[in-house]
N, C-alpha and C positions, 0 to 999 in steps of 0.2 A: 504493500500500500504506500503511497505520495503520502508527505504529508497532510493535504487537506481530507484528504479522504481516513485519515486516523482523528481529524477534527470529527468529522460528521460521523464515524464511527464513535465518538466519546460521548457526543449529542443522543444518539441511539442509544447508546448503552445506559445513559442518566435515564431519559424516559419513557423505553416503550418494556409493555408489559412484560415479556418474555426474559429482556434483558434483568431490569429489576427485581422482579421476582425470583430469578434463577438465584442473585444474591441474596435473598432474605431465605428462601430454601437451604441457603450452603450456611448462612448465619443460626440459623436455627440447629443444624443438626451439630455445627462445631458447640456450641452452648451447650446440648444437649449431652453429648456426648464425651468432652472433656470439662475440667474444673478453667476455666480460661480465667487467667489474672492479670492485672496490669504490666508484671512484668512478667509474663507467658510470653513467645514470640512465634508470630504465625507467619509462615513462608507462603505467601499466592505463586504458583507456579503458573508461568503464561499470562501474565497480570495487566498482559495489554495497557490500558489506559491508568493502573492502578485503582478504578473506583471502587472495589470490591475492599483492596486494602485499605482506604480511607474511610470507607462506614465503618472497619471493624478496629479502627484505630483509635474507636472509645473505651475497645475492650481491651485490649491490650497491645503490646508491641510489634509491631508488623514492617515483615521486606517485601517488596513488589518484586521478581522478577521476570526478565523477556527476554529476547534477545533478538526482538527491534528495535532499533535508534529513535524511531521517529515516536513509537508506543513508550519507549523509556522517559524522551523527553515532556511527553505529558503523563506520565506516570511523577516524575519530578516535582513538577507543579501540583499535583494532587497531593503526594505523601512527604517530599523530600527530599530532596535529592541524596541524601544520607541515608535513606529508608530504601532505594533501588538501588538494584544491582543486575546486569547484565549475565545473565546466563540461560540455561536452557533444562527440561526435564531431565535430561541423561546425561549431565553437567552441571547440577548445582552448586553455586558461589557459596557453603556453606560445609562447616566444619561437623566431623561425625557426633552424632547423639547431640545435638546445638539446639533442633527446633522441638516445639512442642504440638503442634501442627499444621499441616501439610492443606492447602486447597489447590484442586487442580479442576479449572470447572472448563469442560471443554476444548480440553488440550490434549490430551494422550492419540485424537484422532489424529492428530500432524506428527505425530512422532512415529516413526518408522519403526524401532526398535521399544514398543512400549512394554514390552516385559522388565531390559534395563532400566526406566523410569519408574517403574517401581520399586527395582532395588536402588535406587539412586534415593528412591522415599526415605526405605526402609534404611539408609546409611544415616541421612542427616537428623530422622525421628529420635528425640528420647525414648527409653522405654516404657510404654504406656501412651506416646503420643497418638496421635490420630491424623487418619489424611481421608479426605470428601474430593472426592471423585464425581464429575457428573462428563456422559458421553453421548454422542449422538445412537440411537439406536435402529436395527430394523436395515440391514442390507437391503430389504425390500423398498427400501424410500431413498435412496441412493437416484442422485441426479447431477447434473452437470453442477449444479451451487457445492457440494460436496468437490468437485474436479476444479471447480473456482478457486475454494479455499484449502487447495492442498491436502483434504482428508487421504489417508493410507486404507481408510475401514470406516463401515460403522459396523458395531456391537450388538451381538446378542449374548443375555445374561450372561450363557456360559461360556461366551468368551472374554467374557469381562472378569467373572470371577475365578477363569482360570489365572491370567496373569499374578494371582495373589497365591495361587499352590504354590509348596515348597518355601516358603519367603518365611519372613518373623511377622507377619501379618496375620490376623484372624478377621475376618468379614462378620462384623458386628450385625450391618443391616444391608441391604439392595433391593430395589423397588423401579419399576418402569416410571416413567415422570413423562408429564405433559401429557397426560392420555387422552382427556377431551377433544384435543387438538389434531389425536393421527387420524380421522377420518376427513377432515377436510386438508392435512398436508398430504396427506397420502394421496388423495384425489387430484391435487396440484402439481403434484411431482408429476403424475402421470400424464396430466394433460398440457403441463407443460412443454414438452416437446412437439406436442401438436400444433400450440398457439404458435411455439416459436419460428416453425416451419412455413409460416404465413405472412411472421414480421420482417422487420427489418432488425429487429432488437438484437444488439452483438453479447452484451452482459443480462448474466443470470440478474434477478432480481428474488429476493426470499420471503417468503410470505413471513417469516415470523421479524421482518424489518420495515413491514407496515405499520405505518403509525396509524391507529386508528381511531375511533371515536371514544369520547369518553368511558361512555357509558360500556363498550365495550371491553375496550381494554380493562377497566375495574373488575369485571365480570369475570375478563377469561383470566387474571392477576389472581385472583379471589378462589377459584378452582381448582389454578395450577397449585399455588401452596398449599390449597387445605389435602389435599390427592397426595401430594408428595411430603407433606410433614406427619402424616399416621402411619399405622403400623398394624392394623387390623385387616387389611387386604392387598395382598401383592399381586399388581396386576400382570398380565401374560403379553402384554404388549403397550408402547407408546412412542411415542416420538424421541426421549431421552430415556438414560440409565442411568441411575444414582447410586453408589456406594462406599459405604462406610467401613471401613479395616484402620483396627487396633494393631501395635507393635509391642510385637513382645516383650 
């Protein structure tokens, strides 16, 4: 990405539902899940713009990192430039048993090698930390915006919860996320190729980077976390994949 287009990506990511949401999702289950204190220190892997690390930097002490320049420098201005550092999943700028939790919300799909990024978790985790994973799901909804953004995969459960066999990890919780939503992504992935065979149109456009109406967007906000913050039904399909793993 140019940098204007990591502007109008940081725009996106403040306001539309999918985006925000996916963060109060990752905030809730790190809460849940660890004792988090002011001097805890939580590593966002893939922290693109940093916003994710500045909501949670009421909680405690937080590193942004990426390892884009142009995502760095607004990461900067959100957390600190003190607070980012330049690295990657299977390369973390960070010292073994250092963090106390781990967020990687939609990142493992660009890493080639995402088994290594796991043990890469599993190096810099304290024991007893936690890492919240969330990935795109459903090979079957695989389309050129996937081919856009560099995806290697998308996930199903048991390929998600394989990368955690054999590791110092135990998979606390995992649950399909955004479920409301795969009947009409799904339908658009598919017919997207059809529309585009018609247009002139050269770039994907994603339906979850539709800004839309108020009233909707509160709605589908409002669904997506109450779906993906319980624990009394685990759904067998959705558009994302969330999970939770402790270290030993």
């Amino acid at each position: 990405m140019n940098p204007e287009e990591y502007k109008n990506l940081s725009e996106v990511e403040r306001l539309h539902w999918f985006y925000r949401t996916k963060r109060q999702i990752a905030r809730y289950w790190l809460l849940k899940s660890y004792p988090l204190q002011q001097d805890s220190l939580l590593a966002d892997c893939g922290a693109g713009t940093g916003l994710f690390a500045l909501e949670m930097s009421d909680v405690c002490r937080v590193v942004a990192i990426d390892s884009q320049q142009d995502a760095l420098r607004l990461a900067e201005q959100n957390v600190g430039k003190e607070n980012v550092r330049r690295g990657s999943c299977v390369g973390l700028p960070l010292q073994d048993s250092s963090v106390d939790c781990i967020t990687a919300l939609d990142v493992l799909e660009h890493v080639e090698d995402d088994r290594l990024a796991v043990r890469e978790f599993a190096r810099v985790l304290k024991p007893g930390g936690v890492v919240v994973v969330t990935v795109p799901a459903m090979q079957s909804l695989w389309s050129d915006w996937d081919v856009a953004l560099h995806h290697y995969r998308r996930y199903c459960h048991a390929s998600l919860l394989k990368l955690f066999d054999g590791t110092s990890f135990k998979v606390v919780h995992w649950n399909h996320i955004n479920v409301l939503a795969l009947p009409i992504v799904f339908a658009a992935r598919k017919l997207r190729p059809l529309v585009r065979g018609n247009t002139r149109e050269k770039s994907p456009a994603r339906l979850e980077d539709k800004m839309l109406p108020r009233w909707l967007d509160s709605s589908l906000s409002i669904a997506f976390k109450a779906l993906a913050c319980q624990t009394w039904i685990r759904f067998p399909a959705g558009v994302g994949l969330l999970v939770i793993a402790k270290r030993s």
